[in-house]
Structures are given as C-alpha cells and as structure tokens.
C-alpha positions as CSV (number, residue, x, y, z in Angstrom):
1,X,2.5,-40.3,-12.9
2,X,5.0,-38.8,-15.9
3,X,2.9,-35.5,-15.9
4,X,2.9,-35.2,-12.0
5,X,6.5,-35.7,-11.9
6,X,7.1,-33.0,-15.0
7,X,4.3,-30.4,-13.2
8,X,6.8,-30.7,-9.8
9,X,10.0,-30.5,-12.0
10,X,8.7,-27.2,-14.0
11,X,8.0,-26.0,-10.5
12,X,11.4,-26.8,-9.3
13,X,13.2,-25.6,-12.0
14,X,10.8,-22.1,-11.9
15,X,11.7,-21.9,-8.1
16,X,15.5,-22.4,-8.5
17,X,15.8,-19.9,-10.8
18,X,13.6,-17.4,-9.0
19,X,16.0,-18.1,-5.8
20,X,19.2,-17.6,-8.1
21,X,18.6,-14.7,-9.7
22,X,17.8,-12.9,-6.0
23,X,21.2,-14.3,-5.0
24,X,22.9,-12.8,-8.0
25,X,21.0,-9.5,-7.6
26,X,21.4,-9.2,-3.9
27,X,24.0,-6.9,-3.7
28,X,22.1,-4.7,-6.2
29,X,19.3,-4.8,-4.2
30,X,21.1,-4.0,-0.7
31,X,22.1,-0.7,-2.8
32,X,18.7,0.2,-4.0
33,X,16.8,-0.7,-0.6
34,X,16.5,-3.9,0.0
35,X,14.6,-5.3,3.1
36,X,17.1,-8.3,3.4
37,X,18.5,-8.7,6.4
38,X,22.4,-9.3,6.1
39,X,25.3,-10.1,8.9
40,X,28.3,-8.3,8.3
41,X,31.2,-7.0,10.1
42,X,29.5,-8.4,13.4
43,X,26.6,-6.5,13.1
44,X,23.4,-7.9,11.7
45,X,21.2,-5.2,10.3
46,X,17.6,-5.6,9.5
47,X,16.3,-2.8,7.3
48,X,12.9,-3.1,8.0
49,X,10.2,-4.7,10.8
50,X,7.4,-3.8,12.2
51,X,6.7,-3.9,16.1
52,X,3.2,-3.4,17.3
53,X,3.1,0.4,19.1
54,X,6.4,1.3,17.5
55,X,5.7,1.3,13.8
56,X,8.7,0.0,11.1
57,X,12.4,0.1,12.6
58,X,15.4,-0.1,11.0
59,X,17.4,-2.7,13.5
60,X,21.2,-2.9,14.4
61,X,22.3,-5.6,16.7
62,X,26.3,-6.2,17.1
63,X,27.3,-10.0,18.1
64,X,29.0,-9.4,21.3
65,X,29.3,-13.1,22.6
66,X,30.3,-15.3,19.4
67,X,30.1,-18.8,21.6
68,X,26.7,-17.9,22.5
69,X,25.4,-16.4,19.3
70,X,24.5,-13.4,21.6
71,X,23.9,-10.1,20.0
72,X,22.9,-6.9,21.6
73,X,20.9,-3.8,20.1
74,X,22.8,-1.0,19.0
75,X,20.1,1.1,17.3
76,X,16.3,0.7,16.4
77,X,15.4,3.9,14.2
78,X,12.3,4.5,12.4
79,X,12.7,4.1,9.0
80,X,10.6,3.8,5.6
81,X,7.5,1.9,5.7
82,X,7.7,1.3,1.9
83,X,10.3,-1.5,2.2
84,X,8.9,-5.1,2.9
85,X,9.5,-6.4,6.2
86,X,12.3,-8.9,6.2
87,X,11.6,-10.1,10.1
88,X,9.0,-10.3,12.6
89,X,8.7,-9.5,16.5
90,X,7.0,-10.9,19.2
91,X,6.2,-9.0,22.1
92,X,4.3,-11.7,23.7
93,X,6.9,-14.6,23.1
94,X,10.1,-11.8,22.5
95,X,11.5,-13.7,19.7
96,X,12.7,-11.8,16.4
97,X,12.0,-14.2,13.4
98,X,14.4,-13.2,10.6
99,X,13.2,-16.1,7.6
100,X,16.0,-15.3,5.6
101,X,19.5,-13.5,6.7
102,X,22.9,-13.2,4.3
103,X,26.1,-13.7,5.7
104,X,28.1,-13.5,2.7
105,X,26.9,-16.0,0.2
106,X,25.5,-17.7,2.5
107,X,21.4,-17.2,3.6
108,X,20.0,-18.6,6.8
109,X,16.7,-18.4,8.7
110,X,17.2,-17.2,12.3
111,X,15.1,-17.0,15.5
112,X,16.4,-14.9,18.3
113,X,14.6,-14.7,21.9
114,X,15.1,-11.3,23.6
115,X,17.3,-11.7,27.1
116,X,17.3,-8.8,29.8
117,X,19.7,-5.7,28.8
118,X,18.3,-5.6,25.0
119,X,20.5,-8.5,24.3
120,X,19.2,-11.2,21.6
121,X,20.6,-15.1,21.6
122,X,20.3,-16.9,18.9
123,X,17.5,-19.8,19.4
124,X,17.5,-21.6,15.8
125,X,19.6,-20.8,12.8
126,X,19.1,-23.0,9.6
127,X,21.2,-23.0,6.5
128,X,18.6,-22.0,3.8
129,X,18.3,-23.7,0.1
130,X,19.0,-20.0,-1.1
131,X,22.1,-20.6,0.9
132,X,23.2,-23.7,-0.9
133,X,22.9,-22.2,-4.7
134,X,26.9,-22.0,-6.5
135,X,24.9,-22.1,-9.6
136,X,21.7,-22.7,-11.2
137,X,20.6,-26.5,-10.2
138,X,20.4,-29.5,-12.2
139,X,17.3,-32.3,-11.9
140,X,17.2,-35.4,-13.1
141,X,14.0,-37.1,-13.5
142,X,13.5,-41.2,-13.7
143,X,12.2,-42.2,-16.8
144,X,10.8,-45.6,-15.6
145,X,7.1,-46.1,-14.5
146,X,8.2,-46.7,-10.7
C-alpha cells in the first residue's frame, strides 16, 4: 500500500511541476510561438487548429455579448502548420473544443457551439488545475497503514 501511494505521489509531484513550469514560461512561449490559446483584451485568439477542407487557421473571435459568453469571428487566416494545435473543430457537431485557454493567470477548458452569423456561445467552461497553481504544490501523504 506504502509503495502505491509513493508511485502516485512521485507522479503528482512530476505532474505539478511539469504544469508549473509551463505557467511560469507561458508568456515566453506566447513570444516564441506558442499554440496556447489565450483571452485577452476581449478577443480570444487561437494560434493554431485545424479544420477538415481548410487546413490550420490562426483564429480571432471578439466576445461581443459578455452575459452570454457570445463571441463572434473576426478573422480565421491560414497560418503555420508547425505549431501544435491548441483546439479542435467539429463540423459535424460545430463545437470548437479549446482544452486549455489563458485568461491572465488563469487557464480554463472551453467548448463553444457555432450559432448562425459566425457567432460562438460558450457551452462549458471549466477552471483548469493549471489554473489553480500560485506556486509549486505541497502533498502530504498519511503515514498510517489505513
């Protein structure tokens, strides 16, 4: 049971700090080229996805309806195909699947279903662990048999 519960915290611990240091070297990485999606200004810029018949887009979408998290394209450019996606689209379901967004320091995972007018609406948007990280975590692990 001890070596089971030290196997997950040596996971934890290597997790954490993988997620840290990409928090403290986001910024860097927006600079350099980063596929990250971030929200900023009221725009929400997705460097790099790829749709199906229309290669990798850079996206742009400006929030123009903050009560319904509604958002509506402003550009979609084709851009490098040597960055890593940082969303997904649907054409079938017409939902853009960001898995991790920074506002800020803040990261969250977002959904977004296409409406009529190239407007988005946010569907789901979830507060990520990444997003909870003010420093480097601390675990505790019982010592009893239990």
């Amino acid at each position: 049971m001890w070596k089971l519960r030290s196997e997950l915290l040596s996971l934890l611990q290597i997790a954490s700090l993988l997620i840290f240091i990409l928090y403290l070297h986001g910024p860097a990485s927006a600079q350099t080229g980063s596929s990250l999606p971030t929200f900023s200004d009221s725009t929400l810029s997705v460097p790099r996805i790829d749709v199906e018949g229309y290669g990798s887009l850079e996206l742009k979408l400006q929030l123009t309806d903050p009560d319904n998290l509604t958002f509506k394209l402003l550009s979609a450019e084709t851009t490098s195909s040597t960055l890593t996606p940082g969303a997904t689209y649907s054409l079938q379901s017409g939902i853009l699947n960001i898995p991790l967004a920074r506002a800020d320091s803040e990261f969250y995972s977002l959904q977004l279903a296409l409406q009529p007018g190239d407007l988005f609406t946010v569907m789901k948007a979830e507060q990520t662990i990444a997003g909870t990280l003010q420093a480097a975590p601390q675990y505790r692990v019982a010592t009893d048999a239990t």
